[in-house]
N, C-alpha and C positions, 0 to 999 in steps of 0.2 A: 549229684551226677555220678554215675557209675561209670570205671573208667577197668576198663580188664587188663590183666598183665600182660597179656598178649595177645590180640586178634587175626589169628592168621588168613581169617577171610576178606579182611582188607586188602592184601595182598595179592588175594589169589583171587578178589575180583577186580584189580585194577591193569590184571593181566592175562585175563579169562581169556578176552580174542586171540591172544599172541600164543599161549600157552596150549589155544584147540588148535591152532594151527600146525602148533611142535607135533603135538599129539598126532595128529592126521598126516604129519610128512613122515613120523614112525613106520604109520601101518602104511601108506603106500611102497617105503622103501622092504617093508618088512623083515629086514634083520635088527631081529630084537636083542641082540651078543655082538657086541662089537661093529657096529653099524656105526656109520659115517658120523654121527654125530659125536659119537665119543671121538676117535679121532680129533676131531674140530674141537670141542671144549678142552683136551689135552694141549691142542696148540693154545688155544685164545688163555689156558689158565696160566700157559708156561709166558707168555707176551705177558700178562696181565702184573704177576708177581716179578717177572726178571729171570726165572730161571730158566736154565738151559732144556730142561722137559718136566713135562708133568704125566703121570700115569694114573689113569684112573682106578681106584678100587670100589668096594662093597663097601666100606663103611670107615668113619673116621679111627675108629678104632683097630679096625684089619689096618688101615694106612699106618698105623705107628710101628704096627709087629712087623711090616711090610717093608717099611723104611730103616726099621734096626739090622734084620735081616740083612736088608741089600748092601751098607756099612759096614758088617761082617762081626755082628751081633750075635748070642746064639746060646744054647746051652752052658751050663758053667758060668758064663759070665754076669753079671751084675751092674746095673743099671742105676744111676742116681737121680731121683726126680723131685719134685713138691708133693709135701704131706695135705698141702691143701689144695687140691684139684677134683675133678670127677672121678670116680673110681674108673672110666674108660681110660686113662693115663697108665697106671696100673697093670691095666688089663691084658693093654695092648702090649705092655713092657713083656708082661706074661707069657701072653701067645705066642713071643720072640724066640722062646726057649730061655729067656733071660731072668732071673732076679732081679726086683723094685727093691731099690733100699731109699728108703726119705728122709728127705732133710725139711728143713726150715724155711719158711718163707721170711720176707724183709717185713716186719710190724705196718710199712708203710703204704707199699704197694702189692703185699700179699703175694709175688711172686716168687720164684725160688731165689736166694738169700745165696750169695757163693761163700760168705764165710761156712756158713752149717753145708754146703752141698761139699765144701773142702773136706769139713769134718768128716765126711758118711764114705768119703774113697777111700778102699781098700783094694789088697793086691788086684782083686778079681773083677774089678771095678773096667769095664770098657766105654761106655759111654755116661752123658748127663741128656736130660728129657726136661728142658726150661718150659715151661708151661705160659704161654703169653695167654693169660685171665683175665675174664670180662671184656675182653678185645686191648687190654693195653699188653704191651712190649716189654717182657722180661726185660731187665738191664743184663744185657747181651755182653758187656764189652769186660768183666770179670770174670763173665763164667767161660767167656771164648779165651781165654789169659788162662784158668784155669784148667782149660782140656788141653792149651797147645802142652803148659806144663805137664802136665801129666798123660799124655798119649791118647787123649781121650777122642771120640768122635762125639757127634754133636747135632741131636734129631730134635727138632723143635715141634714142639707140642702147639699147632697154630688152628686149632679146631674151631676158637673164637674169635681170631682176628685176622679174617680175610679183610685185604686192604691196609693193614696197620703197615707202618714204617719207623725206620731209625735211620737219621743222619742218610736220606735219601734212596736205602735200601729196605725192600718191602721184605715184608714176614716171609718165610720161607727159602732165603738166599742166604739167611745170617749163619747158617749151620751146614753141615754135610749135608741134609738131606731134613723136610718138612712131611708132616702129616696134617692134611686139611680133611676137616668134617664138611658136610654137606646136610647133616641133620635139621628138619625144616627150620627150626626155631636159630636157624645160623641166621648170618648178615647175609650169607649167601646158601640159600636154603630148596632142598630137591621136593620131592611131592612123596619124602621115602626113606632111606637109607643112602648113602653115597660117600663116597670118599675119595682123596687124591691122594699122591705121591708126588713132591716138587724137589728135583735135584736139581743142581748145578753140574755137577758130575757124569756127561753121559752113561759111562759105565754103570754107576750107581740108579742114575733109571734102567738098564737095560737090564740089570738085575733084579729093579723091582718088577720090573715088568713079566720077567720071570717066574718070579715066587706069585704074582697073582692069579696066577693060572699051571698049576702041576708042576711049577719048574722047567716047565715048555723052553725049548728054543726053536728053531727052525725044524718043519715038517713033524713037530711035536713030539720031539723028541725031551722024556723029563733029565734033565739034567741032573738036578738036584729036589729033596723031599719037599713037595710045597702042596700047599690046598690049595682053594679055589675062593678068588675074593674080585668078581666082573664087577666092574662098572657098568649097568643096564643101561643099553642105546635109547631108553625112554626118558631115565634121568638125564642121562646128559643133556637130549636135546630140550629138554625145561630149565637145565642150568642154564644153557646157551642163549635164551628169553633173558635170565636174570640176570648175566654178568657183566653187561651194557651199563645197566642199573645200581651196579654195586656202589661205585664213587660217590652217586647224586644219593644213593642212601646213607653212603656214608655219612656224609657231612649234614644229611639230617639227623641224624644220632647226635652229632656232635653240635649241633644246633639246641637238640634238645637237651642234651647234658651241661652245656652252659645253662642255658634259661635253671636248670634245675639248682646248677652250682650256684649261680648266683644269688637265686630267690633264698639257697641255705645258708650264707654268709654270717656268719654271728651266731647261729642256731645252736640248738644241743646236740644236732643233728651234724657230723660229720658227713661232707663229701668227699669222693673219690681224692687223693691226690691228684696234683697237676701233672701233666704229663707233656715233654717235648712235643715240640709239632705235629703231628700226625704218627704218634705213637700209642695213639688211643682213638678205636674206633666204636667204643660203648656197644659190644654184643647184652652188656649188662650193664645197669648205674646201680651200684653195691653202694649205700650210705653203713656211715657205722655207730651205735646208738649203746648207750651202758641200759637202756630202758627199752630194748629192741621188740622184745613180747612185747611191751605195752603199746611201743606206737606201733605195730603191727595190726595190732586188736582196734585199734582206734581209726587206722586206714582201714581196718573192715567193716567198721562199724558204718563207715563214710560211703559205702561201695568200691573200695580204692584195692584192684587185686592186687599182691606183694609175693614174693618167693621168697626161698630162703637158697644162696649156691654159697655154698651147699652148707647143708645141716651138722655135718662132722665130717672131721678129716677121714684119709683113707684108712688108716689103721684104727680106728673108731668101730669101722664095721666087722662084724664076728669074719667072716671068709679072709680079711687081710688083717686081722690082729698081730701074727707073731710080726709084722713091719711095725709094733711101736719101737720107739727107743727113750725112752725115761728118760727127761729130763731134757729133753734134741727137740724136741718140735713143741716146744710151748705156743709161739706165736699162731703155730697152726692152731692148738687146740683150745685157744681161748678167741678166734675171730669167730667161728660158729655160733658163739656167744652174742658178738654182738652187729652182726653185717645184716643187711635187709637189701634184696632188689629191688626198683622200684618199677613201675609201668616205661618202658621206652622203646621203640618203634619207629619204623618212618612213617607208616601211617597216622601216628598218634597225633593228635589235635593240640594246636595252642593253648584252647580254654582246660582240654583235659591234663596236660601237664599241670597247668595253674592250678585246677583243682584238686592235680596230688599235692601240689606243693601248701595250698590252705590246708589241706590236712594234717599236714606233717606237722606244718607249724601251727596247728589249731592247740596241740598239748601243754 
């Protein structure tokens, strides 16, 4: 059986009617910039997560420059995050006018590590960027300890884990201010580019709100130096199909990451650690293997497609080189080594789970 890492046309046939419909209430309304639906998915995301507003932008990665920004992030200052995340982490830190400095992730759950993000503060140091990976929930409650102690603000990197939660509070509320992707391949995924901004802090949205567009306030007036990062009133109103949907996806993610955990039990094959109650929403099931080529090659051999998130850390790549630090992010630079993603989706089938899982364990 041939089982793909990811079929995005499952989706986007199980939603075809609902989604011509979004489509066709665009062009009747015809404001393609800020038209009614963006609006309406800003409120429905800000109900959805708990927080006090959500703003929409252009891409998960404008939302994180967007979100440090509005915190009072900026040139000069230096930003502490995980060395093992997407280079968009980085990017966005980038765009802020900020310095990325990296720390450590935890051996266990790959997430940023507060003992190493402690180590990596320095004077110039304004905020930390916790990266909730693969859709589980950074351990929040050391590195919130460590920003009260040291003055820090606190923009969470939640690109993967729309829906996730800790001790009753959904991703995006745990910090000053969140940055949510929209990129198809999300739990919650556009037809495109997209992205949010979720604060608690009115002001802190009304600022991002701001930097999304010129630094605009009233009658367009720029306030302050900003680009331009719209939320298109076509995505939103496709998000707005989807985000009904997110929950009952959820929990088939997590439906299929048990079945997967379980059938590993014993195996050579590491699975994910366990995670509190709904602090893991499996945007990915990352197994971790001393023989990861090979049973890579052997799920291919099977039909069985696999990824790699990701191939090497961020200072690995030539453009962020001078962020290594010798000797500071070992953990990061040895899981590259040996993580594998495996096929997971809500579309995906029982038998096709089962039959990644005979492969796995076929070696």
């Amino acid at each position: 059986m041939n089982v793909p890492f990811l079929d995005l046309r499952r989706e986007t046939d199980e939603l075809r009617r609902e989604l011509g419909a979004a489509f066709e209430s665009v062009l009747d309304e015809s404001r393609f910039i800020g038209g009614r639906a963006v609006s309406d998915l800003e409120r429905e995301l800000a109900a959805f997560s708990g927080g006090a507003e959500a703003v929409g932008v252009g891409s998960g990665t404008d939302a994180i420059a967007i979100a440090l920004r509005a915190v009072g992030v900026g040139p000069g200052d230096e930003v502490v995050t995980a060395a093992n995340t997407a280079v968009a982490t980085v990017a966005g830190i980038a765009l802020s006018g900020a310095a990325p400095v990296l720390a450590d992730v935890d051996p266990t759950t790959l997430t940023l590590d507060a003992a190493s993000a402690a180590a990596a503060i320095g004077p110039r140091t304004r905020a930390l960027v916790p990266v909730h990976l693969y859709g589980r929930c950074a351990d929040m409650e050391p590195l919130l300890g460590l920003a009260r102690e040291n003055g820090l603000r606190v923009v969470e990197d939640a690109a993967q884990a729309h829906g996730a939660e800790l001790q009753g509070r959904r991703v995006g509320t745990l910090g000053d201010a969140a940055a949510f992707s929209f990129y198809p391949t999300k739990n919650l995924g556009a037809l495109g580019d997209a992205g949010a901004v979720v604060a608690s802090d009115p002001a802190v949205a009304e600022r991002a709100r701001g930097l999304r567009e010129y630094g605009w306030r009233d009658d367009r007036v720029s306030l302050e130096r900003a680009g331009q990062s719209r939320l298109d009133t076509l995505q939103a109103a496709l998000l707005l199909v989807k985000l009904p949907l997110l929950e009952r996806w959820n929990e088939r993610r997590r439906e299929l990451a048990a079945r997967y955990t379980a059938a590993l039990a014993g195996s050579t094959v590491e699975p994910p650690a366990a995670a509190p109650a709904g602090a893991h929403v499996y945007h990915l099931y990352v197994v971790r293997s001393r023989e990861r080529d090979a049973l890579r090659e052997r799920l291919r051999s099977r039909g069985i497609g696999t990824l790699v998130h990701y191939p090497r850390p961020v200072h690995a790549h030539p453009a962020w080189a001078e962020l290594a630090r010798p000797g500071a992010l070992d953990v990061s630079e040895q899981a590259p080594r040996e993580i594998l993603s495996l096929p997971l989706y809500p579309q995906l089938g029982d038998d096709e789970a089962d039959a990644v899982v005979e492969a796995v364990l076929a070696g």
